[in-house]
C-alpha positions, 0 to 999 in steps of 0.5 A: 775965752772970757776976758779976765783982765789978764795981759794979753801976753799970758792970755795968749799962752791959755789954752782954757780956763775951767769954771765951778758951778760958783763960777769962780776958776777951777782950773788954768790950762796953758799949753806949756807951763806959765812962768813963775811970774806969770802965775803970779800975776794970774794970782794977783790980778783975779785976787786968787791968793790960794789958787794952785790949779795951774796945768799945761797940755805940754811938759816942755818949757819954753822961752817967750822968743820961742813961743812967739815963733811957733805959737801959731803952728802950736795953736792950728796943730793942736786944734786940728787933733782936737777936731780929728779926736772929735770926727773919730768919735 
């Protein structure tokens, strides 16, 4: 992922952040859905003031103690479908 300047505790949580042609940030998609603090600390920090292009792969919430149990397993899972879709292709 190219660094933004986003604490490493919500850039953990980005599965993938989706560019325009200008560059600028179309799309954030993180696992589960960000906190309303951590969005808005994506908004302040890269200056995105109008920004509303938060998505998650999972509609599950989940609390920071959990995702630091099960972040790893989540991430090897994921990653491992992922490259399983793209052998049956």
């Amino acid at each position: 992922m190219k660094t933004l300047d986003i604490p490493s505790e919500i850039e953990d949580k980005i599965f993938e952040i989706k560019f325009n042609s200008d560059k600028s940030i179309s799309k954030i998609i993180s696992y589960f859905p960000l906190s309303e603090l951590e969005r808005k600390t994506i908004v302040s920090l890269l200056n995105l003031i109008t920004f509303s292009g938060f998505h998650s792969i999972f509609a599950d919430t989940v609390t920071d103690d959990e995702w630091n149990k099960t972040k790893n397993q989540i991430k090897k899972r994921f990653q491992n479908e992922l490259f399983d879709i793209d052998h049956r292709l």
